[in-house]
C-alpha positions in Angstrom: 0.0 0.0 0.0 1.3 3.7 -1.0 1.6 6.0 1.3 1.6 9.8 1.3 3.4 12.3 3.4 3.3 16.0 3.3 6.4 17.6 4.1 7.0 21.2 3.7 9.6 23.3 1.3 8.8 26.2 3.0 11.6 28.5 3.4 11.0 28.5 7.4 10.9 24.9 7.1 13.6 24.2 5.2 16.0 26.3 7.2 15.1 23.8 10.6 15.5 20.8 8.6 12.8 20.2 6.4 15.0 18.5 3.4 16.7 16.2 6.0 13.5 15.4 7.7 12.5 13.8 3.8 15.5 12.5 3.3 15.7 10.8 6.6 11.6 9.2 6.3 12.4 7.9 2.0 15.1 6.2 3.5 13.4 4.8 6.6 10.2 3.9 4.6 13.3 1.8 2.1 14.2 0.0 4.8 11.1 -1.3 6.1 9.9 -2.0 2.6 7.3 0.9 2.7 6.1 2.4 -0.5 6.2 6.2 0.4 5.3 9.5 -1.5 6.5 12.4 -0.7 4.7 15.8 -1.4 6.2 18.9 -0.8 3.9 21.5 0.3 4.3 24.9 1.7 3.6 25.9 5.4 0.7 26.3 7.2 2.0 29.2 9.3 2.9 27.1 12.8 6.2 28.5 12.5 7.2 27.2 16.2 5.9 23.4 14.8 8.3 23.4 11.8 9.1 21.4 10.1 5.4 20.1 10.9 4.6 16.9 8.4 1.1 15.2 7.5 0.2 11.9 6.6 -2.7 11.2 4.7 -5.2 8.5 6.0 -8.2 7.4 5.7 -9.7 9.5 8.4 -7.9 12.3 6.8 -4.5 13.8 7.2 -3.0 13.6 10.5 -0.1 16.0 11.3 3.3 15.8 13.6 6.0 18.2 14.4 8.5 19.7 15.0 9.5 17.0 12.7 13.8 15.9 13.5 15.8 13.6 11.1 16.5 11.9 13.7 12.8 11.8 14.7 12.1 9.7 11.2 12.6 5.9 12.8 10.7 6.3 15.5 7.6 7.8 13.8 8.0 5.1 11.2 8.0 2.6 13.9 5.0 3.9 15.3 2.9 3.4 12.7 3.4 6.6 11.0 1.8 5.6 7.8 -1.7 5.0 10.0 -1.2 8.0 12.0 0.0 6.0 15.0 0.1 7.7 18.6 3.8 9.4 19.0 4.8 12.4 21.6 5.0 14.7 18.5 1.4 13.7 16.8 -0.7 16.9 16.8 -3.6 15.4 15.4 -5.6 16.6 12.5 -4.3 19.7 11.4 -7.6 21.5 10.8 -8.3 21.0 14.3 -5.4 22.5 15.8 -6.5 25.5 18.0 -4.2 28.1 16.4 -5.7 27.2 13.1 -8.9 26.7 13.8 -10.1 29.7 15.4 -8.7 31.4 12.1 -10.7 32.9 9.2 -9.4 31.2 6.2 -10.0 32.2 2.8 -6.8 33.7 1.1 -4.6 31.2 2.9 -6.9 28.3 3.2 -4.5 25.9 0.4 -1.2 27.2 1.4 0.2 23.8 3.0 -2.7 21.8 1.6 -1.3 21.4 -2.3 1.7 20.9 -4.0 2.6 24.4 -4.6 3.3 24.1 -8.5 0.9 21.2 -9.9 -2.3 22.9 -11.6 -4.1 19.7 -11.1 -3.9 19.5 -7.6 -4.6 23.4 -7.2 -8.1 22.9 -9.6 -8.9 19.6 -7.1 -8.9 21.7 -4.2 -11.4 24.4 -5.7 -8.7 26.8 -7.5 -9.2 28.3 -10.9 -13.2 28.6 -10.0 -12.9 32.3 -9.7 -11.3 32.9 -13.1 -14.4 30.7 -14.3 -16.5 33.0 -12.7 -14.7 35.8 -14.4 -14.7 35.0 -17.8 -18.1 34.4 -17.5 -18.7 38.2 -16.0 -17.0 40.1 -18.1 -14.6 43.2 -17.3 -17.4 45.4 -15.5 -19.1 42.6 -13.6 -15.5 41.9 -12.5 -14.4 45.6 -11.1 -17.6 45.7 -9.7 -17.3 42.1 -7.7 -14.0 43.9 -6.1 -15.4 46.9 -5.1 -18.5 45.2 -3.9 -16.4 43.7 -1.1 -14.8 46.4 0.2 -11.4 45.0 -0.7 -8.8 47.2 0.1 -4.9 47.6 -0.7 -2.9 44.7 1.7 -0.2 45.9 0.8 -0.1 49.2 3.2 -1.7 51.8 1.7 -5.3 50.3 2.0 -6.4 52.5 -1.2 -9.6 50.5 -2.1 -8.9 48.0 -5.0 -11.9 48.4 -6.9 -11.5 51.9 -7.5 -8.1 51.1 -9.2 -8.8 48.4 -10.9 -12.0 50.6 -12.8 -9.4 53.1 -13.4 -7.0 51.3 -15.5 -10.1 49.4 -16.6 -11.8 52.7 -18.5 -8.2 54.2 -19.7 -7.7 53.9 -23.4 -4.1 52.7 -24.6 -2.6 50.5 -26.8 -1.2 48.2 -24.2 -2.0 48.0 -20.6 0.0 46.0 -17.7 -1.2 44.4 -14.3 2.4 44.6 -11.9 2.5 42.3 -8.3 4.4 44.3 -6.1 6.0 41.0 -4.3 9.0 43.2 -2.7 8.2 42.2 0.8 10.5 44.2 2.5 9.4 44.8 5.9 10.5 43.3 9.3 8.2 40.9 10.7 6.8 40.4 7.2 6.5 36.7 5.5 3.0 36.3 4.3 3.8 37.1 0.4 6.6 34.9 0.3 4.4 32.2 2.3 2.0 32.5 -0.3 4.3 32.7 -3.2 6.0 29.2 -1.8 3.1 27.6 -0.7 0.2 28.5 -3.0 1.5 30.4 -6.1 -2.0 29.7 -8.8 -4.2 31.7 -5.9 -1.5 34.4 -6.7 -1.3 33.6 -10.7 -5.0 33.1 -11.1 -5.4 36.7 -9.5 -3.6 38.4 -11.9 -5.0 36.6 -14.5 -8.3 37.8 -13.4 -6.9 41.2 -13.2 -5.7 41.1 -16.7 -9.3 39.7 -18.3 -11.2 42.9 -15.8 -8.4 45.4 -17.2 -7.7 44.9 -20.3 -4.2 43.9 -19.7 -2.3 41.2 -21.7 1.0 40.7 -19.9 1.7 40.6 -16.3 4.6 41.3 -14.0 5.9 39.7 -10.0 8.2 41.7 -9.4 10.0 40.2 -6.5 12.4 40.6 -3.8 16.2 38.7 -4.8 16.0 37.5 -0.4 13.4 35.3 -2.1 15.0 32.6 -4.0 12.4 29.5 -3.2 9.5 31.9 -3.9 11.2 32.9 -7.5 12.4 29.0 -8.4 8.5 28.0 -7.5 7.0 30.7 -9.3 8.9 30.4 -12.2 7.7 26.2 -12.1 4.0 27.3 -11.6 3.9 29.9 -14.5 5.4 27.2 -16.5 3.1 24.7 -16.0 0.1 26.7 -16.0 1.1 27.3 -19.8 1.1 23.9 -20.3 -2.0 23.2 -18.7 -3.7 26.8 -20.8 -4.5 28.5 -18.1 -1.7 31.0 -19.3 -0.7 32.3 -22.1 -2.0 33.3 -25.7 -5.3 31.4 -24.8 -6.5 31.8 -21.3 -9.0 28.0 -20.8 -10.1 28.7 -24.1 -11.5 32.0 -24.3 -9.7 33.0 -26.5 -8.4 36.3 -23.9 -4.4 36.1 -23.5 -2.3 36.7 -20.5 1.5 36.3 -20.2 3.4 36.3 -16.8 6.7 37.0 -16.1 8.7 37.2 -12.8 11.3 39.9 -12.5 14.1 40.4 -9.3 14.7 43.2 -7.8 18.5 43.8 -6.5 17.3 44.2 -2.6 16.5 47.9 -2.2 13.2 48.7 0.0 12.5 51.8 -2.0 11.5 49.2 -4.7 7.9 48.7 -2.1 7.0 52.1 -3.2 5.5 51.4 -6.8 6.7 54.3 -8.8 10.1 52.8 -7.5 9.6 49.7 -8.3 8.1 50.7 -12.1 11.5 52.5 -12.1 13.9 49.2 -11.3 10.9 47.2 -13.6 11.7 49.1 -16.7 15.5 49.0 -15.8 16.6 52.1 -14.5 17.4 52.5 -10.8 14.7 52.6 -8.4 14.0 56.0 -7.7 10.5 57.8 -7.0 8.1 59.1 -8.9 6.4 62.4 -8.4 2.7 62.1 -9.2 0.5 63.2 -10.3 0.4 61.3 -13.2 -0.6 58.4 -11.4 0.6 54.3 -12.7 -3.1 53.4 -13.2 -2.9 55.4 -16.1 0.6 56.4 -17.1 2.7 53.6 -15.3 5.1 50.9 -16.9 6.1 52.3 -19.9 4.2 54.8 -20.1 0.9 52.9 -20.7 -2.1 52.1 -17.9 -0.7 49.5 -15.2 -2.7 48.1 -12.4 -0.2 47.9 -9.4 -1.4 45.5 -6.5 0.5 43.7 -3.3 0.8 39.8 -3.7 -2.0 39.5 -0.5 -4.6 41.8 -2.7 -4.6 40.1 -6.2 -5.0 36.4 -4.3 -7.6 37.7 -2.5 -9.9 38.0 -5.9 -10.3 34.4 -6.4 -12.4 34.0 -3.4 -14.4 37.2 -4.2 -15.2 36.0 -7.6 -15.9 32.3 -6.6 -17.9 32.8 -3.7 -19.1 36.9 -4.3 -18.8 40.5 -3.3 -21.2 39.7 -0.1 -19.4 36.6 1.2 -16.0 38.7 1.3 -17.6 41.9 2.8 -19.4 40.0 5.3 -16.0 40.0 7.3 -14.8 42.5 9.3 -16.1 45.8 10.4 -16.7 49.5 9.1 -14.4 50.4 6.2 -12.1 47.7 6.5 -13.3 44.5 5.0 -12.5 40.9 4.7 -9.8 39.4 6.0 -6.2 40.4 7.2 -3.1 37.9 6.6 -1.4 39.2 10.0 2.1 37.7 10.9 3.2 37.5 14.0 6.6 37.9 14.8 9.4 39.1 17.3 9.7 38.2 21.5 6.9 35.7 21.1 6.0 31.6 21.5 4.1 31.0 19.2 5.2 33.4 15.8 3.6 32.5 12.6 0.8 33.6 10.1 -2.5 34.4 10.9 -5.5 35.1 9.0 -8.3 37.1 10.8 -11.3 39.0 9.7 -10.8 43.1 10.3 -11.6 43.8 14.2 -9.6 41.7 16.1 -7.6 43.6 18.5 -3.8 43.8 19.4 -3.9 42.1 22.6 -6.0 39.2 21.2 -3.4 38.4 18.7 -0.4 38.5 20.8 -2.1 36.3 23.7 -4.9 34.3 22.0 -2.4 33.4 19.5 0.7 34.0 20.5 0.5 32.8 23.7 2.8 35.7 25.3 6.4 36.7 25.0 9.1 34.0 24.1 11.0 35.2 27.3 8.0 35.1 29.6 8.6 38.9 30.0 6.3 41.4 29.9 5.5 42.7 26.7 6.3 46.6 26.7 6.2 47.3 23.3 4.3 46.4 19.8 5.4 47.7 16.6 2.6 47.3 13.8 2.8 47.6 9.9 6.7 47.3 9.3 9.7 49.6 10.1 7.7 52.7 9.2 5.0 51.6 12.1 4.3 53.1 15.5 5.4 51.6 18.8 2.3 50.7 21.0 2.6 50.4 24.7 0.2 48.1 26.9 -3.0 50.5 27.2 -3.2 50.7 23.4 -3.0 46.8 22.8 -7.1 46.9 22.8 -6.8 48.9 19.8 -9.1 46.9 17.1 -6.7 45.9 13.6 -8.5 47.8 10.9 -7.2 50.5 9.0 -9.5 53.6 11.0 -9.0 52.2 14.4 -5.3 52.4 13.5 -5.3 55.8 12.2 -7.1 57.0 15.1 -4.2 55.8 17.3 -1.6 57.2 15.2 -0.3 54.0 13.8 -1.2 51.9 10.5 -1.9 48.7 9.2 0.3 48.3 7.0 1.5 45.2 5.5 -0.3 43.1 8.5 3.5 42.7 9.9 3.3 42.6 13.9 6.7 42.3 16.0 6.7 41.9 19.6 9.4 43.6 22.6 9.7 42.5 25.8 10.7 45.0 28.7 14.4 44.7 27.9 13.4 46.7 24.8 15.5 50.4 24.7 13.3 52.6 22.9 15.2 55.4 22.5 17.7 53.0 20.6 14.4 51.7 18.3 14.0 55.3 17.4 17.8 55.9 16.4 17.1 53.1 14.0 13.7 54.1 12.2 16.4 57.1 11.4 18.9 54.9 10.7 17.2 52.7 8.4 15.5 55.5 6.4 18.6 56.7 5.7 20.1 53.9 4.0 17.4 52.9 2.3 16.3 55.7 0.8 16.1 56.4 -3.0 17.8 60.3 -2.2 15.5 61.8 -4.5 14.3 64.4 -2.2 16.4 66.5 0.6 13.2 65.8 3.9 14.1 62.4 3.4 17.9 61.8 2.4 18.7 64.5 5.0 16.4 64.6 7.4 17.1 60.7 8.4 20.7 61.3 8.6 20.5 64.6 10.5 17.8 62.2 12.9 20.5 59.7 13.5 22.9 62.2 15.0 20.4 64.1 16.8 19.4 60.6 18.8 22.8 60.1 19.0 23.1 63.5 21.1 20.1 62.4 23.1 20.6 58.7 24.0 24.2 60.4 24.9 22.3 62.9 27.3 23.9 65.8 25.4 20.9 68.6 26.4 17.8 65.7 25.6 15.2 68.5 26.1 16.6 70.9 23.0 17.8 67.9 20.8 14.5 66.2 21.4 12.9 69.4 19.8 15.1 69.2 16.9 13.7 65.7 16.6 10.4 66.7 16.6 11.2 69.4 13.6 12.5 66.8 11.3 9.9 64.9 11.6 7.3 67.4 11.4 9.4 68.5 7.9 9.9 64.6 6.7 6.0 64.4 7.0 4.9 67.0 5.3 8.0 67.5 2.7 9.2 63.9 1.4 7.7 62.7 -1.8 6.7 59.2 -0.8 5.8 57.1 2.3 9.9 56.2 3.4 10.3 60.0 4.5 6.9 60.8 5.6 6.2 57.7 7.7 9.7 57.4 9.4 8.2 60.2 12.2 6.0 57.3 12.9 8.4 54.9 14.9 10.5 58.3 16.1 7.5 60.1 17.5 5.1 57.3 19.1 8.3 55.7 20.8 9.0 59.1 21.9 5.4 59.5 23.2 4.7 56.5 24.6 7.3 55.9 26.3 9.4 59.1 27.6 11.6 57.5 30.0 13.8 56.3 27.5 15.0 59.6 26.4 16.0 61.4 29.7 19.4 61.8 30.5 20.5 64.1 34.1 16.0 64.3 35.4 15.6 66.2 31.5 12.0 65.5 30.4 11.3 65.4 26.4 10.0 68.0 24.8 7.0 66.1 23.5 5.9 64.0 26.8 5.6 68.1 28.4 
């Protein structure tokens, strides 16, 4: 009898061991004359459970982990193949209380399929939405997105069907639909997850972006950190040509779409789209001023629809199940679901997919489970490098794009990183400066100076050089980087600065010298 294993290629899982655990479980099912199949998967998001196999029975899959080479006899012995009892059995998957208690819909294949077989992505309900599409036509499409309130994932939260129309009713020659996939910020892994794990939710997006748009050719452009996400991309493009679901005719109706995937050289400018058209169309990535904006003069010059990897995959759903279903999650303005990744000083890091409206608190300790250390958390920085610190009392704050705002912080890319009391803050401010200067394109003086002029003014106050009058310096460059950069790396750097500055004064006293802005 064959049996089936699901191990993950994850890059998480690989770098704890998942290629050894495979090797080691072929070559223990050899011995004992088993007849074993290996599928490699992506991950579920259990990051603290990697690498976290799955066998397939016939009471359904049955998962253990974290998964050892050395681990691979004794499950064997066990009676892996049936889903024998074992001190790292976890059970059915599904039912694990971390995943369960998740809403589900972007993310609900990634570590169910083989990431780059069209077959097993159509057996598991993928590809209905660009049924659903073709059937619609290009209106009935834009409308389907706006309908559920879907908004940009990727930071901005600028709502998607209001783009998507706009590229949809410009007249060109050629249009293009770009995947902004240059995941740059810290705490940040759910694009590359999904890229690795579940590619065709990501492909079949696009597509569906192409038929509502117009567009015939499509562009990932991706980060060079992500070399499994570009090798399994690359696959899954190719075989979705084979298999027509690409290309010159799209499942036979007779509407084309070509995809590519492009690197990027590592800069985090290349997140800002005008940069990243820039570094797409080969020149270096520097902003662009707008007005005019991509949707209608963007790569080369023609209409281009630019969306983050976790907004186009979220259009399969919309199409396949409608508008209504989608918008019945969350709350207010902010709709759907949120791929939130959990990250930092904590147990139990990974991805986590939640409708708008869960707060702060409830992801760090419903899911969490606390901080790694068993220290107090002090401090939660939300939405990347350019998001605010928040202390303990603002932990109730809900996750949805107003709520944020209203606290002076942002969404963002769903990225959540968690400090423990050890945490210096006055040090995390120095390096929102820090990091803002070196990444930045230099295009304009707020940004290329004002960063570097930040890093020695914190260097003056965490020196207790006259904190009080340096401190107001800070506060001017910030006020200036806000209101004078071109693009969100200047004008959200004040973010991190100012709300570690607020909530948390302490830090920034040297000789009983209170900071100008906790007065």
């Amino acid at each position: 009898m064959s049996v089936t294993i699901y191990v993950p290629r994850d890059a998480v899982a690989l770098g704890l061991g998942a290629n050894r655990v495979a090797r080691a479980l072929f070559a223990g099912a050899e011995r004992r004359g088993l007849d074993l199949r290996i599928v490699r998967t992506g991950s579920r998001g259990l990051f603290w459970l990697e690498p976290m196999i799955e066998v397939a029975t016939p009471a359904g899959r049955i998962a253990y982990g974290p998964v050892r080479p050395e681990d691979a006899d004794a499950l064997l012995d066990s009676g892996l193949d049936q889903g024998g009892d074992h001190p790292l059995r976890l059970g059915d998957p599904e039912a694990i209380p971390y995943l369960a208690r998740q809403h589900r819909l972007t993310f609900h294949r990634c570590g169910v399929v083989d990431p780059v077989s069209v077959e097993d992505y159509r057996a598991h309900g993928g590809y209905r939405g660009l049924e659903a599409a073709l059937r619609l036509g290009p209106a009935a499409i834009v409308e389907a997105v706006r309908g559920s309130g879907l908004r940009g994932r990727g930071g901005a939260g600028f709502p998607a069907g209001i783009k998507w129309n706009t590229v949809m009713l410009a007249q060109a020659d050629r249009k293009y639909v770009v995947c902004n996939a240059d995941e740059g910020d810290s705490g940040t892994f759910a694009d590359r997850m999904m890229m690795e794990g579940d590619p065709f939710s990501l492909i079949e997006g696009m597509t569906i972006a192409g038929i509502a748009t117009g567009a015939t050719r499509g562009y990932i452009y991706l980060r060079s950190e992500y070399p499994q996400a570009f090798a399994t991309l690359k696959e899954a493009i190719a075989n979705g040509v084979i298999a027509g679901v690409l290309g010159a005719d799209v499942m036979g109706s007779g509407r084309s779409f070509h995809l590519e995937v492009r690197l990027g050289a590592g800069a985090y400018i290349c997140g800002e789209e005008t940069s990243l058209l820039e570094s797409l169309e080969g020149r270096r990535g520097i902003v662009r001023a707008k007005p005019p904006i991509p949707a209608l003069k963007g790569f080369l010059g023609r209409p281009t629809l630019v969306n983050n990897v976790m907004t186009f995959t979220a259009v399969p759903w919309i199409l396949e199940h409608g508008a209504e279903a989608y918008a019945a999650y969350g709350q207010g303005r902010s709709l759907g679901t949120l791929p939130i990744q959990l990250a930092g000083n904590v147990k139990h890091g990974g991805l986590i997919e939640y409708a708008f409206g869960i707060t702060l608190r409830e992801v760090i300790e419903d899911f969490g489970g606390g901080t790694r250390s068993g220290r107090p958390v002090r401090a939660v920085q939300v939405g990347g490098p350019l998001g605010a610190y928040f202390p303990d009392h603002l932990l109730d704050t809900p996750l949805d794009y107003e709520a944020m705002a209203a606290a002076k912080g942002l969404v963002g890319h769903g990225g959540i990183v968690v400090f423990d009391d050890t945490v210096d803050m006055a040090a995390q401010a120095r390096f929102a400066f820090e990091f803002c200067a070196a990444e930045s394109c230099g295009k304009c003086t707020p940004c290329r100076i004002g960063a570097t002029r930040g890093v020695e003014t914190m260097d003056k106050v965490i020196a207790g050089i006259r904190p009080r009058e340096n401190l107001k310096v800070v506060e001017d460059l910030c006020e200036v980087m806000t209101d004078g950069s071109l693009c969100a790396m200047g004008g959200l750097t004040p973010m991190p600065v100012m709300s570690a500055i607020t909530h948390f004064p302490d830090d920034f006293t040297r000789g009983g010298d209170m900071p100008v802005a906790a007065e």
